[in-house]
Every structure is written in structure tokens, then in C-alpha cells.
C-alpha positions as MATLAB code, in Angstrom:
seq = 'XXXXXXXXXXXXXXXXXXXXXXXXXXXXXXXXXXXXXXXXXXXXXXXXXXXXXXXXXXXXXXXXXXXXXXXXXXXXXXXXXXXXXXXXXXXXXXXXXXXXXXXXXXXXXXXXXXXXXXXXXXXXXXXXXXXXXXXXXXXXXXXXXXXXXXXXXXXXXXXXXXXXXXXXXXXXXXXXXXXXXXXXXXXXXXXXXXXXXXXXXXXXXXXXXXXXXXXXXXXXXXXXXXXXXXXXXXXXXXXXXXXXXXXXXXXXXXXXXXXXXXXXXXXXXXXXXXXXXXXXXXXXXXXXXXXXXXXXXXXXXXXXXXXXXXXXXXXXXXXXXXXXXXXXXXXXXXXXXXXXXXXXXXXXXXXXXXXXXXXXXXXXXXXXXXXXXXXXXX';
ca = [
      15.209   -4.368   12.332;
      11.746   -5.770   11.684;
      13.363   -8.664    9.693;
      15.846   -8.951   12.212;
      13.320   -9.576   14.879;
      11.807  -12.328   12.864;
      14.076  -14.145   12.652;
      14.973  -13.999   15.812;
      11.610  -15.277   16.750;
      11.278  -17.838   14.471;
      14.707  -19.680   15.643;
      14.506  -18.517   19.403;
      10.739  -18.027   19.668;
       8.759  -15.113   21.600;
      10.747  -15.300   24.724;
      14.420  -13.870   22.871;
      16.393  -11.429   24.789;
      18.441   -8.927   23.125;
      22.267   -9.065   24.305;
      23.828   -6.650   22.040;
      23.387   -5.502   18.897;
      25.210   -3.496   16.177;
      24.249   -1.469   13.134;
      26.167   -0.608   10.450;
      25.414    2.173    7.871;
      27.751    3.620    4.773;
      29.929    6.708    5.594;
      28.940    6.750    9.623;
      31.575    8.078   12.019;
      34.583    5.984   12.996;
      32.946    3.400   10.960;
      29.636    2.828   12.888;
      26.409    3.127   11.446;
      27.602    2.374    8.034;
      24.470    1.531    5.155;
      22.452   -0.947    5.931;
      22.666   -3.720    8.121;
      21.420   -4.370   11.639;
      23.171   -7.249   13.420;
      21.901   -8.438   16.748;
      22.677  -10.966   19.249;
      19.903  -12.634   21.154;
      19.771  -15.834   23.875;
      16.626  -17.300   25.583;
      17.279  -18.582   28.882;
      17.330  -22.657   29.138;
      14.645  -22.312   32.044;
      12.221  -20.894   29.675;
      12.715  -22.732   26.528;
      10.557  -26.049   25.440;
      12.255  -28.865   25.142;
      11.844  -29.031   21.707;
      13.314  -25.845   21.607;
      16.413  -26.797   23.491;
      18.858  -28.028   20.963;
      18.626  -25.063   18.205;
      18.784  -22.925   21.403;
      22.186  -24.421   22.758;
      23.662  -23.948   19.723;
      22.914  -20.647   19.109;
      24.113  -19.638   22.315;
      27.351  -21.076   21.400;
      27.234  -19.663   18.422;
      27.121  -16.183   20.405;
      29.288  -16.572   23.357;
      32.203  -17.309   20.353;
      31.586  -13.992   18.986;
      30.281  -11.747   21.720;
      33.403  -10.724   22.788;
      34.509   -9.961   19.145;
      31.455   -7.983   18.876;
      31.649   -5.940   22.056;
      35.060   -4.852   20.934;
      33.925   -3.807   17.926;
      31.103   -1.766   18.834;
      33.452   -0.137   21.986;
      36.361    0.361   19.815;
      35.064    3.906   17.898;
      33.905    5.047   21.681;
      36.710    4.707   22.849;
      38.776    5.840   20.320;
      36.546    9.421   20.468;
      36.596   12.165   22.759;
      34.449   14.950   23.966;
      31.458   15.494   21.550;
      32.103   12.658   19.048;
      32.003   10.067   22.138;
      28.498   12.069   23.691;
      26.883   11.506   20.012;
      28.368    7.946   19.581;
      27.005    6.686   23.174;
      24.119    8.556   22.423;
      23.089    7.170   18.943;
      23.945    3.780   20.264;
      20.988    4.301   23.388;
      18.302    5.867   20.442;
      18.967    2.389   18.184;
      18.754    0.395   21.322;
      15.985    2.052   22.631;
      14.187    1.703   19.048;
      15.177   -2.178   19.049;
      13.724   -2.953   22.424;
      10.827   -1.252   21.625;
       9.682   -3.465   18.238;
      10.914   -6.329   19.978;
       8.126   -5.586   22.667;
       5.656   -3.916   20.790;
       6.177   -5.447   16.958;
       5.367   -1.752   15.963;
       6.624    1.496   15.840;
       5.397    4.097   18.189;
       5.950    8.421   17.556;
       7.530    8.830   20.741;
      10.689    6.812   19.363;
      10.536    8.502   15.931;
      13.222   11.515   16.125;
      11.283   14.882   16.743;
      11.643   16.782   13.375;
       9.746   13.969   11.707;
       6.910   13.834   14.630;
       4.528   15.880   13.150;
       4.207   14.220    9.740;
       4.272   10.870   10.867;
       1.570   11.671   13.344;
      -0.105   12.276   10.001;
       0.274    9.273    8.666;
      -1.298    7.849   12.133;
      -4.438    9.644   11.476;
      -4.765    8.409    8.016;
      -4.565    4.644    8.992;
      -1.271    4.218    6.938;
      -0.753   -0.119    7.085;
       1.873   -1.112    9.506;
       3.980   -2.421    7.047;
       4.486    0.438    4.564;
       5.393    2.402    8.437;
       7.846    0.350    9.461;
       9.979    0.614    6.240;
       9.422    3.807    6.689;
      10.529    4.265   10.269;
      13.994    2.469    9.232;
      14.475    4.588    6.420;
      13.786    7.417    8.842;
      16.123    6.558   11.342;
      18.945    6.342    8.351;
      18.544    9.454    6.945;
      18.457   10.989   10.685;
      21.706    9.746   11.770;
      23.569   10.110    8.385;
      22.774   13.461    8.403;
      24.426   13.501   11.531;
      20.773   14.899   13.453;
      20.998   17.673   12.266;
      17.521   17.491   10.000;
      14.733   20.373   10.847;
      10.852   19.548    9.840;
      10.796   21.150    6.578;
      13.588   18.497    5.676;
      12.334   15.357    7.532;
       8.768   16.399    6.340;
      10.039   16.399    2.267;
      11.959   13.455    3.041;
       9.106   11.274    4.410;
       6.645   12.614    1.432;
       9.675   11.484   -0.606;
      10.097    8.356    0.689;
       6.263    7.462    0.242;
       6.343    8.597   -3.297;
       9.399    6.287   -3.567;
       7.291    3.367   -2.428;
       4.309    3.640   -4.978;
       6.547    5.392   -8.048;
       7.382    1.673  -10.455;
       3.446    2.006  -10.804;
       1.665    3.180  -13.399;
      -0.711    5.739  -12.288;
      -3.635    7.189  -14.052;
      -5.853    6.372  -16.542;
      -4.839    3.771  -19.251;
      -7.667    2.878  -21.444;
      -5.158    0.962  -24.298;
      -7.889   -1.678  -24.519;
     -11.573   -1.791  -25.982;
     -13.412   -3.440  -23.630;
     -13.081   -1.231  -20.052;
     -15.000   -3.143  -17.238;
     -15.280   -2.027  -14.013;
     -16.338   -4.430  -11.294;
     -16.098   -4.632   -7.282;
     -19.222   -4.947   -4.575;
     -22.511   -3.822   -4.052;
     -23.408    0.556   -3.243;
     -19.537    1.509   -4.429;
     -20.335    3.655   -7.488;
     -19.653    1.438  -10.220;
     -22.485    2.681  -12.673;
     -21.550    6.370  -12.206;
     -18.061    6.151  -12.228;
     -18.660    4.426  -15.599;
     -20.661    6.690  -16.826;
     -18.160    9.440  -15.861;
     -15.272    7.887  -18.016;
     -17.359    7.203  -21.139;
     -18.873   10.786  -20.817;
     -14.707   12.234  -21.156;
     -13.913    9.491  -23.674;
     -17.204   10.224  -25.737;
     -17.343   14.065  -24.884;
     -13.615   15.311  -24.423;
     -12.127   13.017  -26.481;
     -14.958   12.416  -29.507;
     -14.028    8.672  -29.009;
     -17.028    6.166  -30.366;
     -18.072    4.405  -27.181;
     -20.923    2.174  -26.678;
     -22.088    0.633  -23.397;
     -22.807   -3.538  -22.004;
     -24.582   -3.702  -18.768;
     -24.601   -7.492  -17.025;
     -26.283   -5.884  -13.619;
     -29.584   -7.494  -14.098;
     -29.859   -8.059  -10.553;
     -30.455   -4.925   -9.001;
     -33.823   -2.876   -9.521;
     -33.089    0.217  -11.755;
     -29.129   -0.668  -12.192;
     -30.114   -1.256  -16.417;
     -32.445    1.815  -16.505;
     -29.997    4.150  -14.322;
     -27.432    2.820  -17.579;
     -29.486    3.371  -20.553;
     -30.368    6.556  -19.410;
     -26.393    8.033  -19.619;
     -26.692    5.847  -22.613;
     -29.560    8.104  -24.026;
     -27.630   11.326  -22.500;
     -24.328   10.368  -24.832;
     -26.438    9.178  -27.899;
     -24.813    6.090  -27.723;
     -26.013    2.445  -28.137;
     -26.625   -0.160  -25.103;
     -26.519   -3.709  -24.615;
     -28.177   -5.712  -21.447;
     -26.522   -9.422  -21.098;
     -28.083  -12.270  -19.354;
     -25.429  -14.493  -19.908;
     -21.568  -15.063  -21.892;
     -23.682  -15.970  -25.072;
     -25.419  -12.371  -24.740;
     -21.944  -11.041  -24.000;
     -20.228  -12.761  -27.085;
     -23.380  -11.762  -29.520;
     -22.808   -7.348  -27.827;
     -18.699   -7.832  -28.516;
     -19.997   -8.676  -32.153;
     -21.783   -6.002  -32.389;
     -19.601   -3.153  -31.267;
     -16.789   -3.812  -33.376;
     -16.618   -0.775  -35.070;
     -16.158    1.125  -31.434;
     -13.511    2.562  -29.650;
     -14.397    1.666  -26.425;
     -16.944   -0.490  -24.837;
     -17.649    0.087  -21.632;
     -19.060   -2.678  -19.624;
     -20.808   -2.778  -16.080;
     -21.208   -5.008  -13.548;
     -23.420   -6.193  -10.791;
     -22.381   -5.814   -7.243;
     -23.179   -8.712   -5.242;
     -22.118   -9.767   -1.386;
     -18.662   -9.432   -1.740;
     -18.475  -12.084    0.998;
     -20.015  -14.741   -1.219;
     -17.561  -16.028   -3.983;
     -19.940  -17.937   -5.740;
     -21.667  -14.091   -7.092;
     -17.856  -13.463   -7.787;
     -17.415  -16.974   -9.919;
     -20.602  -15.674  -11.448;
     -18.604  -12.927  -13.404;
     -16.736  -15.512  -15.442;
     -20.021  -17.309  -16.614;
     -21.372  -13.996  -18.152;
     -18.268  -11.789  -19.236;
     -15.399  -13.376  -20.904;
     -12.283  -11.876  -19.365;
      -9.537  -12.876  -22.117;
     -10.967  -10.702  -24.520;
      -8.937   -7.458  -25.140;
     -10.172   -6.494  -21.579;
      -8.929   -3.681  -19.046;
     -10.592   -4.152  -15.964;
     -10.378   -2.053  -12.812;
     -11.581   -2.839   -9.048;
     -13.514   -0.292   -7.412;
     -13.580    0.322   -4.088;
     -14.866    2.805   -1.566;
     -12.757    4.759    0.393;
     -15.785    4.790    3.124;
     -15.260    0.949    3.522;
     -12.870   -0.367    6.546;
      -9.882   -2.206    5.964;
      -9.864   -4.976    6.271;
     -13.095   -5.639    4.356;
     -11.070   -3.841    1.409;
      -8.196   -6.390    1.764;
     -11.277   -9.099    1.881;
     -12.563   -7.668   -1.369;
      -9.438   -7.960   -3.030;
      -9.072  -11.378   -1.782;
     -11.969  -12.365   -3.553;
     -12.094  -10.551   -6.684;
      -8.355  -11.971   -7.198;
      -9.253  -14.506   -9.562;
     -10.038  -11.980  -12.059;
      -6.986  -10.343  -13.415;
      -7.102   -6.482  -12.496;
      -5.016   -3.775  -14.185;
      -5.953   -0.965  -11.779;
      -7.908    0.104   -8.631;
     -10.297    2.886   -8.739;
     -11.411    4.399   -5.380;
     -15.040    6.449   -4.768;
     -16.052    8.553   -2.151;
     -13.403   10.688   -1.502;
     -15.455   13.227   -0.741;
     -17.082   11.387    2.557;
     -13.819   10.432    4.411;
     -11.306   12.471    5.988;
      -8.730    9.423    6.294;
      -7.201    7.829    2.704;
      -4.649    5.324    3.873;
      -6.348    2.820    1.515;
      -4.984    5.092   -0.979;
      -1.154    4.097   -0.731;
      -1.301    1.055    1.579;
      -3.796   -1.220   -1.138;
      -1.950   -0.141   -3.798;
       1.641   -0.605   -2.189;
       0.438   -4.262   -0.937;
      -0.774   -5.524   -4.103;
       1.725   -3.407   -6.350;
      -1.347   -2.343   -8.729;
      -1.918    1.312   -9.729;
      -5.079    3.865   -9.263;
      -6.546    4.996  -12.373;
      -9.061    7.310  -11.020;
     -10.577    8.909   -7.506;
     -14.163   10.262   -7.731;
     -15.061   12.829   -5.265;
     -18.935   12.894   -5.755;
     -22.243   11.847   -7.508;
     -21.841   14.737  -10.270;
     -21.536   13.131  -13.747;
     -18.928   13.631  -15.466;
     -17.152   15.919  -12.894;
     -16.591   14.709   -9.678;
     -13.387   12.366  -10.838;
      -9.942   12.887  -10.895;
      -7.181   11.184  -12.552;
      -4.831    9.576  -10.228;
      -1.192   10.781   -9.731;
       1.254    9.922   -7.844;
       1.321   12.975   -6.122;
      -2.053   13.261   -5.973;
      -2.214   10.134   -3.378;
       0.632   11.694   -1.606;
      -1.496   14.743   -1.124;
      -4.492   13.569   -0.297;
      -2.714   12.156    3.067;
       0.007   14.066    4.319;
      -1.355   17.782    2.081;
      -0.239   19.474   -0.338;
       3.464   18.970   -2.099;
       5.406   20.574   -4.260;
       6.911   17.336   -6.546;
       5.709   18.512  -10.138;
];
């Protein structure tokens, strides 16, 4: 319906008026509501349309007045071909759609008083945890399907598995979870997210857990203490160090950590909202070396300045997200909604200052969890 109302903006403008509609989903009753189209007829009135406006206006309406009658019949004929408690749920699954049509068209959002009551409570859920508009619109049409092909009759424990379903659904073609295929891991993203200790906390299970050979390249020369916070895990792990000024340093470190596993690399954090610190990245690491970079952000950080930081960071290719401070925040919409928008995976969540324990490995069911509770999708 969202799409639908697009469009119908974009040829009619803001001022469309819905005349009738019709949706058609697979297996319905009487051969309404059949899978998965939504077809609606709209008109603006010639009083209130620009000039400009005018001609793709008239010929839409003529467009419609051929086939409104057509139309009418159609979406009549199964009412009045039922009786008694067929034609009540017909008529009354036609008012809930219309009802649910007027009300994007007005609002351009959905709202939990038009969302069918069994699924109430868990999408009030995802209200609270600032799930993005977009990923709740698919899933208010996908709710509305499974509602009236299971002919209403869905309690919560069934809407509730279906929505946590449906969300795992959106986020499953992604690859999840830690990776580390390459040599060179590099984590980068702005100033006070964690970088350094979530760093530290994946070379300390690579060099502990997993007796890997790991070695470490700082390039944060800018803040005070950021080398000295590094080369004292360094000293923890027993494992060699390398502070680079600039790609020459970088090259010269790559050289000499060839006989290692891993090399894990950290950044500076700079003003996020300055792309020249950003540009700065390329002059000092070289990012076509056998590189696996991830973007960290903070799960303490609003929105939008999360999309912003993406934004700018985008010029550097980025395998997967990694997301700090779970452990401050009560609300993880970031979780799904960054990942779902830019189709890249979470490798890791870290859930305190504690090195190396407060991380976790991402899962897909582990983001699930962390906004709507626990689930049972092992």
C-alpha cells in the first residue's frame, strides 16, 4: 500500500482522493484478498489541481471513470454472492483495509491502533525500540496478510512468533557474526565509541582462545594516551606493536608482520562530521590490502547521526558493523534497522569496558532478542 500511495502522489500529487480500492491476496474467500496486490483508484478534483497538473490529471480520471464501474462490480460481486457470516466478514475486512488505506494516505505511517489486536503488544515493542519506519511498514503489510489469510483467527502467541519471524526474515541473507578470513582486521568509526577496547577484546580471543599469532598497528596518533592505552594490551598479550604516522609507516608494519595471523589495526576517531579526518584514513592505511574492516558504532548515539556516520565513512568499503554500549541503552533499533538499510551484517555487540569479556558474537537471533526478548529460533 505504501508503494501504492506513491505513486499515487507522484502522478496526482498530495491532494489524491481515494475512490475505491481493491486487494487481492492468494487463496482469499470468493476470490478476494488473493496474494499480493493492492489496486486503488484515486482522482483529484480539477478545482484543486495546478495547471500544470491538469492534463496528466484529466487523463487519469478518464482512465478511471472507464473502469470504475468494472471495478465496483468486481469488488460487490463475492458480497453479494455471500450470505450470513461470510458477507459480515467480507464487508468487514473490506472497512479494516479501507480504514488502513486512508490512514497511510493521511498519516504516511502506520499507527497500533490500526494494527489487528493479537499483534498489538509486540509491535508496541518495536515502537519503544525506535524500529525505522521503513522496516515497519513492510512489516505492517505482511501483518495484515497473514491476519486475514488466516481468516482472523490468529491469538498473540501466533502473531507474536510470526512478527519475530518476519524480522528474522528481513536480516537472514546476511552474514552474521564474526568473520576474520582476512589478515589485516581494522576497525574504524568516530571519536569515544570503543574502538581501542573492542580491538583489544578480539585479538585477546584470537591470541588467547584461539592461540592465533596476532600482532597489533595503531594510526591514532591524535588522541593523548590512544598509543599507550594500545601498547599496553600489546604488553598484556606478549605481542609486538607498530605506531604509523603515515601509509609509508603502514606499508614498512605490513612488511613486518608477515609471518602473523592476524594484524589488528586501530584507528583514530575524529569529528565524524568533518570528511576531510575521514579522507585522512586513505592517506595512512591502504585499504586494498587483504583488509576486513568493520564500522563501529555506539548504540548510545541517535539516529540519525548513525545514518550520518555511515554516510561518511561510505567511501571506505565495510564488511561488517560492530555496535558498543549495549549495556547503557534500553532501546536497540539501530540493531536491525542499520543493518537492514545498508544490507551489511554485525560481527560483534560489546556490552561493557571488561577486556576480553564484555562482547558477544552477533546472531541473528541475538538482534531479534535484544528488541522484542527472548525467542526460541535455535
Amino acid at each position: 500500500m505504501p508503494e501504492a500511495m506513491k505513486k499515487i502522489r507522484k502522478d496526482l500529487g498530495k491532494d489524491a482522493v481515494i475512490l475505491n480500492s481493491k486487494t487481492i491476496y492468494t487463496g482469499g474467500i470468493f476470490g478476494l484478498f488473493r496474494k499480493k496486490n493492492i489496486e486503488v483508484i484515486a482522482a483529484v478534483d480539477n478545482d484543486m489541481v495546478q495547471p500544470s497538473q491538469k492534463e496528466k490529471t484529466d487523463f487519469h480520471r478518464a482512465e478511471m471513470n472507464t473502469e470504475m464501474k468494472q471495478t465496483d462490480r468486481q469488488l460487490l460481486e463475492p458480497v453479494q454472492k455471500a450470505t450470513g457470516e461470510n458477507k459480515e466478514m467480507i464487508l468487514k475486512e473490506i472497512h479494516d483495509l479501507k480504514q488502513w488505506m486512508q490512514l497511510i494516505a493521511s498519516q504516511g505511517h502506520s499507527s497500533i491502533e490500526h494494527i489487528p489486536s493479537p499483534y498489538r503488544e509486540i509491535y508496541r515493542k518495536l515502537l519503544n525500540q525506535n524500529i525505522s519506519e521503513s522496516i515497519l511498514q513492510q512489516l505492517t503489510k505482511d501483518i495484515y496478510e497473514h491476519y486475514y489469510s488466516n481468516k482472523e483467527l490468529v491469538d498473540e502467541n501466533a502473531a507474536s512468533d510470526y512478527i519475530v519471524q518476519s524480522l528474522l526474515g528481513y536480516i537472514k541473507p546476511l552474514d552474521f557474526g564474526e568473520t576474520l578470513q582476512k589478515k589485516y582486521i581494522v576497525v574504524i568509526g568516530p571519536t569515544g565509541v570503543g574502538k581501542t577496547t573492542t580491538l583489544a577484546k578480539i585479538a585477546s580471543i584470537n591470541a588467547i582462545e584461539q592461540k592465533k599469532k596476532i600482532a597489533f598497528i595503531t594510526t591514532d596518533t591524535y588522541r593523548i594516551g590512544a598509543v599507550e592505552q594500545l601498547k599496553t594490551y600489546a604488553k598484556i598479550l606478549n605481542v609486538p606493536i607498530e605506531v604509523c604516522y603515515n601509509l609509508n609507516d603502514f606499508q614498512q608494519a605490513v612488511d613486518n608482520f608477515t609471518a602473523f595471523d592476524h594484524v589488528f589495526i586501530d584507528t583514530a576517531g575524529r569529528n565524524f562530521r568533518n570528511k576531510k579526518y575521514i579522507d585522512d584514513l586513505n592517506k595512512i592505511i591502504d585499504f586494498q590490502t587483504e583488509m576486513e574492516t568493520y564500522l563501529v558504532f555506539s548504540l548510545t548515539a541517535k539516529e540519525e547521526d548513525l545514518e550520518t556516520i555511515y554516510q561518511q565513512f561510505s567511501n571506505i568499503p565495510i564488511d561488517k558493523f560492530i555496535f558498543t554500549k549495549l549495556d547503557e541503552t534500553s532501546r536497540c533499533g539501530s540493531l536491525i534497522n542499520l543493518s537492514y538499510k545498508y544490507n551489511t551484517p554485525i560481527a560483534y555487540i560489546t556490552t561493557g569496558q571488561d577486556v576480553p569479556d564484555d562482547i558477544i558474537v552477533a546472531t541473528h537471533d541475538t538482534i531479534i532478542n535484544q528488541i522484542v526478548g527472548e525467542t526460541n529460533n535455535d
